[in-house]
C-alpha positions as semicolon CSV with decimal commas, in nm:
position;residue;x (nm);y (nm);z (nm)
1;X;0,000;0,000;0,000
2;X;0,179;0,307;-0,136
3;X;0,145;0,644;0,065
4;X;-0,063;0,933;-0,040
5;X;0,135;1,235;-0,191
6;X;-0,008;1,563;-0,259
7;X;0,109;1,743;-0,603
8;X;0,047;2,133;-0,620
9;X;0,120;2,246;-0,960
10;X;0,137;2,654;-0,974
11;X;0,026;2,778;-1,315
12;X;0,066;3,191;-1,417
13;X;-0,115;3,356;-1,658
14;X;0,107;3,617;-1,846
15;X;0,026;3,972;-1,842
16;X;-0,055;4,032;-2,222
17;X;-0,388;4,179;-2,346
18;X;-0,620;3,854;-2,397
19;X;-0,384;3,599;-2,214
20;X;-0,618;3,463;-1,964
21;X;-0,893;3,195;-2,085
22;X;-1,223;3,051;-1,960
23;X;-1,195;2,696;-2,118
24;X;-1,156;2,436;-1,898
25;X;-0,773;2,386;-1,842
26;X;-0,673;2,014;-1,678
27;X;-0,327;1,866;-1,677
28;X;-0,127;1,529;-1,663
29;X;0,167;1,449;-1,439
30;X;0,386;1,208;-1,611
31;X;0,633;1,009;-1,396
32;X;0,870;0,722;-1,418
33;X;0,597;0,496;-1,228
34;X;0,263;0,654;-1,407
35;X;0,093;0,952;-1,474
36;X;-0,250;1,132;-1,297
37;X;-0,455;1,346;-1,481
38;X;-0,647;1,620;-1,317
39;X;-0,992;1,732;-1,230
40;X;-1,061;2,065;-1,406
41;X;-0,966;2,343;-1,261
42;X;-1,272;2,524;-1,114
43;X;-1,110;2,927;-1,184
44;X;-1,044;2,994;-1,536
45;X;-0,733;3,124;-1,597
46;X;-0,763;3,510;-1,609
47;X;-0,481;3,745;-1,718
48;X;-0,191;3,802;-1,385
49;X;-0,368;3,542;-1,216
50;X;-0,200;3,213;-1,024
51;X;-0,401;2,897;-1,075
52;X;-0,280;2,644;-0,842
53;X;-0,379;2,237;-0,912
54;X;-0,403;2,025;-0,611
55;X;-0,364;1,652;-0,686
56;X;-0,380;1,363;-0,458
57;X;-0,163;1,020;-0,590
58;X;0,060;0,758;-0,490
59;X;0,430;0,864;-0,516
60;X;0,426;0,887;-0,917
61;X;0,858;0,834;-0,921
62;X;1,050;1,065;-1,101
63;X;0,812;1,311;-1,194
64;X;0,955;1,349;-1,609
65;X;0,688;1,577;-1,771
66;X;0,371;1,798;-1,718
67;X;0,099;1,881;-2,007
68;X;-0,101;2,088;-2,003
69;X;-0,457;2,150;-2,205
70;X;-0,788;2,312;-2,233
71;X;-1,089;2,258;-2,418
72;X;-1,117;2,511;-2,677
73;X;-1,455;2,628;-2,524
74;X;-1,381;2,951;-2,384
């Protein structure tokens, strides 16, 4: 039974004219044992905001990549 880990993944919108979004924006960890793919993040992603994703997994290794992705709806 592996222990519980707790990822926080820090996101930050840029400060150009139209950068922030309302789509739905989600994101996989990739690691050397798996990966975890998010719930949605409830804010949308305004312009010179911090959007923080909380994510509860077993130890996922060597963490070796992050993507990132919306749904075109906003």
């Amino acid at each position: 039974n592996r222990k519980e880990l707790i990822y926080l993944v820090h996101v930050f919108t840029g400060d150009k004219s139209g950068a922030g979004t309302d789509s739905k924006v989600f994101l996989t960890i990739y690691g050397e044992r798996q990966l975890i793919k998010s719930k949605t993040n409830k804010n949308p992603f305004e312009r010179k905001q911090e959007d923080i994703f909380e994510i509860k997994a077993p130890s996922l290794g060597k963490l070796t990549k992050i993507k990132i992705r919306h749904d075109n709806k906003g």
